[in-house]
Backbone as a chain_set.jsonl record, in Angstrom:
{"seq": "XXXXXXXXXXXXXXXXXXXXXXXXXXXXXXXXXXXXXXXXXXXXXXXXXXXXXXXXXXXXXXXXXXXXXXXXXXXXXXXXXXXXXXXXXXXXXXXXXXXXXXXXXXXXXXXXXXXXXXXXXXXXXXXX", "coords": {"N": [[-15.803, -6.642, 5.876], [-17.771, -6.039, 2.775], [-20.748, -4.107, 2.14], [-23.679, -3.843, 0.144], [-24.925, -2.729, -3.266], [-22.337, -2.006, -4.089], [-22.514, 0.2, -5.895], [-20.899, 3.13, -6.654], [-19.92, 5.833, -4.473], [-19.602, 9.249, -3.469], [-17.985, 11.455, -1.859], [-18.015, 14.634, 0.174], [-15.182, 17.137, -0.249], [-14.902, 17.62, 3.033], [-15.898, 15.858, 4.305], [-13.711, 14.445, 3.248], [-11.856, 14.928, 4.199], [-12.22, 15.254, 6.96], [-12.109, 12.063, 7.495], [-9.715, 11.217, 6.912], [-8.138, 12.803, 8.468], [-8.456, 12.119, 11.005], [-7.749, 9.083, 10.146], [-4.911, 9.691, 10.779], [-4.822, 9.459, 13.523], [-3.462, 8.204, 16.702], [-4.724, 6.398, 17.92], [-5.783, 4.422, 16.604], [-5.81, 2.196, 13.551], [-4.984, 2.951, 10.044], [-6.438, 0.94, 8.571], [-8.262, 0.169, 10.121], [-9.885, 2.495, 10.283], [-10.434, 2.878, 7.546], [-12.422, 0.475, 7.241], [-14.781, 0.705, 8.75], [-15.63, 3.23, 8.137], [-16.271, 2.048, 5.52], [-14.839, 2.064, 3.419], [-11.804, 1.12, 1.481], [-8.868, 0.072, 2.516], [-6.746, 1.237, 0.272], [-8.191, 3.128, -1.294], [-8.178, 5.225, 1.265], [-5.821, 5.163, 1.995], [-4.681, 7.184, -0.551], [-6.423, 8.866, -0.581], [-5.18, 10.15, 1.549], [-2.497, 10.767, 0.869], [-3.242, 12.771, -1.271], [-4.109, 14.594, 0.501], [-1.458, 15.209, 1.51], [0.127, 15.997, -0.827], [-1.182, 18.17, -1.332], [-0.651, 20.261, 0.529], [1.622, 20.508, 0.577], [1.976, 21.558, -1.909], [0.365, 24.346, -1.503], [2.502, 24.973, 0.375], [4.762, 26.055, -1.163], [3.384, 27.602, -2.858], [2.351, 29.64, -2.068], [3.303, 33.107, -0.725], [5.673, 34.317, 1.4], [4.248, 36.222, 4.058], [4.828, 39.698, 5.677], [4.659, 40.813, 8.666], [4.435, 43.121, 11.408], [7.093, 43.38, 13.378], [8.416, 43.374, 16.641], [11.271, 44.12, 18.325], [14.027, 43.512, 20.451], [15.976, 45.863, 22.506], [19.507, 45.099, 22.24], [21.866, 44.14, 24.695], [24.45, 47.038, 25.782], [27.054, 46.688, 23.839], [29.485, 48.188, 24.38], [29.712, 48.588, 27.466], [31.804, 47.961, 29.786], [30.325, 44.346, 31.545], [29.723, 43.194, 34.806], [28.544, 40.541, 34.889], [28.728, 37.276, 33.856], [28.108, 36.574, 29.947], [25.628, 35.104, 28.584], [23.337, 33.28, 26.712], [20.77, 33.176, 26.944], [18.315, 35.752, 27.846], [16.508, 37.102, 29.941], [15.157, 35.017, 30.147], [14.281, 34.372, 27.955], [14.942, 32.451, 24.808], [18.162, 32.919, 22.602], [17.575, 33.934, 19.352], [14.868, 33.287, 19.186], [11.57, 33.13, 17.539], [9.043, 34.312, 18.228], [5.604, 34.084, 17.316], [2.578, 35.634, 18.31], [-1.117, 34.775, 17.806], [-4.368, 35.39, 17.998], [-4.733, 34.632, 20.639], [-2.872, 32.653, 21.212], [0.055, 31.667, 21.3], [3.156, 31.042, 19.722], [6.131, 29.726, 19.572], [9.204, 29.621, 18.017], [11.844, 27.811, 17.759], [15.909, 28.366, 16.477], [16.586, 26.895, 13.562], [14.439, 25.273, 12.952], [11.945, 23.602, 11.083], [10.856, 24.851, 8.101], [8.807, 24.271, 6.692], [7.231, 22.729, 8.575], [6.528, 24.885, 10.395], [4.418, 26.746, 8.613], [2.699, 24.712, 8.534], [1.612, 24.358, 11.044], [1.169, 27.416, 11.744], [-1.033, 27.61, 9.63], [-2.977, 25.986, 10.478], [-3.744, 27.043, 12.788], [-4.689, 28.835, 11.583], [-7.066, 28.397, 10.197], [-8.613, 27.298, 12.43], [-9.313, 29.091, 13.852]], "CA": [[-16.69, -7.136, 4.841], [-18.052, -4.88, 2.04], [-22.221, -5.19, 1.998], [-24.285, -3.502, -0.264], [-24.722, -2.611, -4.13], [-21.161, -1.481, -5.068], [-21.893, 1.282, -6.438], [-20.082, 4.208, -6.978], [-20.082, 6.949, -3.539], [-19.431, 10.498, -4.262], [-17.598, 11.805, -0.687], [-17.209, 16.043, 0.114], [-14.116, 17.486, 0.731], [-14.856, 17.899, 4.026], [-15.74, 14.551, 4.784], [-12.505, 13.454, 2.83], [-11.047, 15.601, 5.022], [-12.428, 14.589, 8.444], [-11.826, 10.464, 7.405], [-8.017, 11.308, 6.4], [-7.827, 13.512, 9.839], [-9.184, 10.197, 11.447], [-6.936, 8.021, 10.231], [-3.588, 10.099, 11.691], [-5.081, 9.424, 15.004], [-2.838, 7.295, 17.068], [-5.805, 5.334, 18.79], [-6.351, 3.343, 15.793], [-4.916, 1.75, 12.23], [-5.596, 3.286, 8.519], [-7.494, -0.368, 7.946], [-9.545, 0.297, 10.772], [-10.516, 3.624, 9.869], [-10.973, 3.058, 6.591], [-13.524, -0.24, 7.447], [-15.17, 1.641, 9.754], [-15.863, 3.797, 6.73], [-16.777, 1.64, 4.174], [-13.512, 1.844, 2.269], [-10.518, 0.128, 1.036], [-7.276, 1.05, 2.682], [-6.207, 1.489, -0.476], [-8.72, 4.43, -0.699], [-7.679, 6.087, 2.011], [-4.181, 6.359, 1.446], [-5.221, 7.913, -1.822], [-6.754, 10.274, 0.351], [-3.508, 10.761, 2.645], [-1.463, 11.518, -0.392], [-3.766, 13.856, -1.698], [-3.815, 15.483, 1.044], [0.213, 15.946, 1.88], [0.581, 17.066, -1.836], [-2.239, 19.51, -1.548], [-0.481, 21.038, 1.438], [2.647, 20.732, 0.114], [1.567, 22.875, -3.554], [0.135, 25.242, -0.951], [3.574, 25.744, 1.08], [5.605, 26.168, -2.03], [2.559, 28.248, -3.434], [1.896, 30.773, -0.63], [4.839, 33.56, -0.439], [5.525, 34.718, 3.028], [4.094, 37.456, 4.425], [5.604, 40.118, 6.473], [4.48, 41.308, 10.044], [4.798, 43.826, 12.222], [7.878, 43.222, 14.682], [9.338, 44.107, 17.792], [12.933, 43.383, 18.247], [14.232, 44.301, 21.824], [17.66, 45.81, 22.262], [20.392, 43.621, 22.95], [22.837, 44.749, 26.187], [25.498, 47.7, 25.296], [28.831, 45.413, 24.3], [30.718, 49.088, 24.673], [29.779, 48.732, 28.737], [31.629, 46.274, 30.348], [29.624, 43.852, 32.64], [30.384, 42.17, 35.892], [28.325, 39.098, 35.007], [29.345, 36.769, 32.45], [27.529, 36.132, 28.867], [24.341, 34.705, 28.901], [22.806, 32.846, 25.649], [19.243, 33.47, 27.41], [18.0, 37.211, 28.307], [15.29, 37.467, 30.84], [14.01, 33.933, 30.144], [14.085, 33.96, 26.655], [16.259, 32.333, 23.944], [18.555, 33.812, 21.857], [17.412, 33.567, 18.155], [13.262, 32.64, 19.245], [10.833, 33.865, 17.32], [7.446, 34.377, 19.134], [3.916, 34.389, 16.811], [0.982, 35.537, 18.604], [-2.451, 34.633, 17.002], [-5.71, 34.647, 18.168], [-4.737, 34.489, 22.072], [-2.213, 31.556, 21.096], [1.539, 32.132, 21.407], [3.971, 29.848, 18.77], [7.727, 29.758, 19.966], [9.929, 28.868, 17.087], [13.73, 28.439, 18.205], [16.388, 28.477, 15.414], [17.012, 25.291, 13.02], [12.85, 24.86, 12.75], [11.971, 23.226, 9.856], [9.56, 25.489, 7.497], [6.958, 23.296, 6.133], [6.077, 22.559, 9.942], [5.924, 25.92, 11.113], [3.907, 26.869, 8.014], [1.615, 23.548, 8.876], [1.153, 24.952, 12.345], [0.357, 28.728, 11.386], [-2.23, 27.447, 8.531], [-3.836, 24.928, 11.169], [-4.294, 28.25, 13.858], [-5.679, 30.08, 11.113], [-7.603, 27.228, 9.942], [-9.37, 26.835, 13.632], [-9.852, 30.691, 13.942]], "C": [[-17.522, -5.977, 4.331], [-19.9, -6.016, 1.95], [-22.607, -4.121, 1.011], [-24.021, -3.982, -1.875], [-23.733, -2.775, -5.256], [-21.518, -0.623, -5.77], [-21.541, 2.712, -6.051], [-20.73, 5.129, -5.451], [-19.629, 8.237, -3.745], [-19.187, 11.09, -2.356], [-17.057, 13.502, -0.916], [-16.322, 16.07, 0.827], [-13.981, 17.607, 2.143], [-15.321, 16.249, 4.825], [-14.377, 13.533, 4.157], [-11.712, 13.523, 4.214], [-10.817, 15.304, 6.828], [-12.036, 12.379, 8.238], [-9.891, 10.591, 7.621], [-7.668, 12.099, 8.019], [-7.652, 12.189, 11.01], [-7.967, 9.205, 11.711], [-4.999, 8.285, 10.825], [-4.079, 10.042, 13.133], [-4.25, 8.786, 15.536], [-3.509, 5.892, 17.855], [-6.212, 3.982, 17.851], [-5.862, 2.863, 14.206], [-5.818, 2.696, 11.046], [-6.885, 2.516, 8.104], [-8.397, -0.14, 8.634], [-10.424, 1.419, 10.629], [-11.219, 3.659, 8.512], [-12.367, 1.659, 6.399], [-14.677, 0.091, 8.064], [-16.454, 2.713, 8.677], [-16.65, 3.667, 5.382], [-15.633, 1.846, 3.05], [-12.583, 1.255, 2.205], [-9.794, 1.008, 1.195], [-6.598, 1.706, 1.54], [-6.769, 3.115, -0.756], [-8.226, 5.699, -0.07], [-6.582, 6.546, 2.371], [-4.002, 6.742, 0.374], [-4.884, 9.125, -1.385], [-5.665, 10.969, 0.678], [-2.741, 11.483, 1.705], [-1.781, 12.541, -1.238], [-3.412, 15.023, -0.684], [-2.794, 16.309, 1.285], [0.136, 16.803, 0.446], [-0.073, 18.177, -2.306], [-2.039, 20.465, -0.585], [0.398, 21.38, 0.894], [3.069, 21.86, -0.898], [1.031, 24.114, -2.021], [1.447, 26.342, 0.012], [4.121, 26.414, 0.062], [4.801, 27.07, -2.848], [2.492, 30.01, -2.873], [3.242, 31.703, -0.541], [4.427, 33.774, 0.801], [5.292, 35.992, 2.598], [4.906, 38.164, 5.837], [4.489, 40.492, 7.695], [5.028, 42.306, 10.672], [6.037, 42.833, 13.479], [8.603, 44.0, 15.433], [10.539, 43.587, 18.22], [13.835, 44.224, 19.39], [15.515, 44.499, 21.615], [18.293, 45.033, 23.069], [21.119, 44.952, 23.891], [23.678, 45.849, 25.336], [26.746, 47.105, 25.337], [29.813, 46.84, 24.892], [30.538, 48.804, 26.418], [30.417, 47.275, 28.609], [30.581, 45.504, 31.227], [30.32, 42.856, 33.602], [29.618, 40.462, 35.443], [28.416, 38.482, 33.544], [28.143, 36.722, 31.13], [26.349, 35.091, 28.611], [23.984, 34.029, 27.579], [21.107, 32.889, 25.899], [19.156, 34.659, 27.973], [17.084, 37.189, 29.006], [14.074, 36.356, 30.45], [14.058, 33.589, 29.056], [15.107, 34.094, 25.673], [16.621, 33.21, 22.948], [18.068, 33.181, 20.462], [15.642, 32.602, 18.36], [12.496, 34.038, 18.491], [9.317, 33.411, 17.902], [5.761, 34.911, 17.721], [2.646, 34.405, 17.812], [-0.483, 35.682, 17.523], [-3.818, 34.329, 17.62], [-5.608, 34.707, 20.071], [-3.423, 32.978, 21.943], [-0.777, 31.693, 20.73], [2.523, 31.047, 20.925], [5.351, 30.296, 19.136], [8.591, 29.184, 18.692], [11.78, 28.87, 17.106], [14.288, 28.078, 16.412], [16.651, 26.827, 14.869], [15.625, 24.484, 12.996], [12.329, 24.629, 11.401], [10.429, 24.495, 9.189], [8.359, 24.926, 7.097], [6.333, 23.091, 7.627], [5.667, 23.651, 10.58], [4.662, 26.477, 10.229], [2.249, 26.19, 8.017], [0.904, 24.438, 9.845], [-0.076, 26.431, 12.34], [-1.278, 28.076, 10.54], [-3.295, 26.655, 9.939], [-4.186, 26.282, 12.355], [-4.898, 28.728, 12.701], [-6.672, 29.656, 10.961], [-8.757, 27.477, 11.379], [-9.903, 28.209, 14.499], [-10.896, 31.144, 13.728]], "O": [[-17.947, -5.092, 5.073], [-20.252, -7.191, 1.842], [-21.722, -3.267, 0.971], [-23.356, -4.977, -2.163], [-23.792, -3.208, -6.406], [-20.674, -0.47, -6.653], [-22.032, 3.266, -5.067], [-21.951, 5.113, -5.298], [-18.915, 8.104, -4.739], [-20.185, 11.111, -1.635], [-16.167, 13.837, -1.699], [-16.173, 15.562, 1.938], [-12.818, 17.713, 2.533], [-14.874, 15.825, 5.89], [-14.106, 12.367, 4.445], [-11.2, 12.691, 4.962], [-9.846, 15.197, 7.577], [-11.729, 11.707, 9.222], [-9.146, 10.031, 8.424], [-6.681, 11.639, 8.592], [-6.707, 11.635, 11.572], [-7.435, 8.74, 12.719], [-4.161, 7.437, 11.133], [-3.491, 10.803, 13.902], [-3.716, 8.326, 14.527], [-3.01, 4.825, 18.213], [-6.737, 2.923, 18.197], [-5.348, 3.886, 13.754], [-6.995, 3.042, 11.15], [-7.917, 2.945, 7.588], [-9.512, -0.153, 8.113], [-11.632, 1.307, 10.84], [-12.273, 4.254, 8.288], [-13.212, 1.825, 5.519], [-15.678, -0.497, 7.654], [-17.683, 2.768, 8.639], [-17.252, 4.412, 4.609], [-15.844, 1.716, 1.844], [-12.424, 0.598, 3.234], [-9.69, 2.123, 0.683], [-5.895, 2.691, 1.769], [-6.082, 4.113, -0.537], [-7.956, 6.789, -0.572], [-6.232, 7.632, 2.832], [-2.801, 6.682, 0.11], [-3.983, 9.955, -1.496], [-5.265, 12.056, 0.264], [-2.415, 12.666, 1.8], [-0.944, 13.175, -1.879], [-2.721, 16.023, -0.88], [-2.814, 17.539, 1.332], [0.09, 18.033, 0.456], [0.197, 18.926, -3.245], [-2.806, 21.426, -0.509], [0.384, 22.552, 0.517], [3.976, 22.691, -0.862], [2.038, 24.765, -1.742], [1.495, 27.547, 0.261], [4.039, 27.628, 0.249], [5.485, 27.5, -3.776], [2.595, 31.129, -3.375], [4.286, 31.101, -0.291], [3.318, 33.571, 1.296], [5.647, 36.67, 1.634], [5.426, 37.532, 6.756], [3.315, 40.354, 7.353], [6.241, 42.436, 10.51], [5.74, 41.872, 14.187], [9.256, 44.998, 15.128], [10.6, 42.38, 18.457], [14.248, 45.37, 19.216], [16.232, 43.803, 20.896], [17.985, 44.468, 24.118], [20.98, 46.173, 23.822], [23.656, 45.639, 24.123], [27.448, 46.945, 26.335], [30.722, 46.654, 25.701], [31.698, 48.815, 26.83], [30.143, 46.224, 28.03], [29.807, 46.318, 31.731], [31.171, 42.005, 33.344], [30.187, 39.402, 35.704], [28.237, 39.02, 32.451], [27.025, 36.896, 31.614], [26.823, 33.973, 28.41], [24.911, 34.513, 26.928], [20.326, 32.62, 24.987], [20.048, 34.808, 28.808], [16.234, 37.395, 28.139], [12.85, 36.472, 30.403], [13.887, 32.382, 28.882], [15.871, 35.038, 25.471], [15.885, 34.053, 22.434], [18.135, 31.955, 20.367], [15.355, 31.546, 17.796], [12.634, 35.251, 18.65], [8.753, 32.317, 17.911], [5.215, 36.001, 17.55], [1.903, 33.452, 18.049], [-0.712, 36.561, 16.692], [-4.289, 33.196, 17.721], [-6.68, 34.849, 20.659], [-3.314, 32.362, 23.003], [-0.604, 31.866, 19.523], [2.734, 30.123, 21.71], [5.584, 31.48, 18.889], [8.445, 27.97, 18.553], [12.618, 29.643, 16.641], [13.592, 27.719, 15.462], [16.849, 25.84, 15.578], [15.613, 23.253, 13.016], [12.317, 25.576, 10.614], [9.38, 24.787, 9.763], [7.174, 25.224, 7.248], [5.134, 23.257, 7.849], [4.649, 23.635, 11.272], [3.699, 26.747, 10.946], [1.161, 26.686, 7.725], [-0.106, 25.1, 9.608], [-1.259, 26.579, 12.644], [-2.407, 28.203, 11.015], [-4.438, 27.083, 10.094], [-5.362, 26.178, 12.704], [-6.006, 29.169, 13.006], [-7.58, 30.3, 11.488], [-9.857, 27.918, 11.046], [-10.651, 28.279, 15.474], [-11.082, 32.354, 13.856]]}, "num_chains": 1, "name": "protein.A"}
């Protein structure tokens, strides 16, 4: 139940931002978040959709940048070896790429979708 005036609220980005964060919680519904609130679900998946397509323009916006990397050598194929062929080297997969940031170490094996790794990075830099 809606109480007051009705009129018009004027909400900052950053409180859009923390409501819409909110409502991806798993503890609780959109409706309840957005009552909670003082808004109409309808509202707040406004919000939601703002948000994805304001990340979205940002992936497709943003070129990649390059990095420094280190790229270990692989075994000598000219030696033979007594032990067979391995698809893992000293623990770690073939075709992983490793981001350190901040003290926080991102593993990305192959066939990783881009928009989520992109998500990920922005959300470490984001909390940096």
């Amino acid at each position: 139940m809606f109480t007051g005036s009705g009129r018009r609220r004027s909400w900052s980005a950053e409180e859009k931002a923390l409501i819409v964060a909110e409502s991806y919680a798993e503890s609780d519904t959109v409706c309840g978040v957005a009552r909670r609130h003082g808004l109409t679900p309808q509202q707040l998946f406004s919000w939601r959709r703002q948000a994805r397509q304001s990340v979205a323009a940002m992936v497709e916006v943003v070129p990649p940048l390059f990095v420094p990397a280190v790229v270990e050598a692989a075994p000598d194929s000219a030696q033979p070896s007594s032990q067979p062929k391995r698809t893992r080297k000293a623990g770690r997969a073939v075709g992983l790429i490793e981001v350190e940031f901040d003290g926080v170490t991102v593993r990305v094996g192959r066939g990783a979708d881009v928009k989520t790794i992109v998500a990920v990075i922005r959300a470490l830099k984001a909390g940096a």
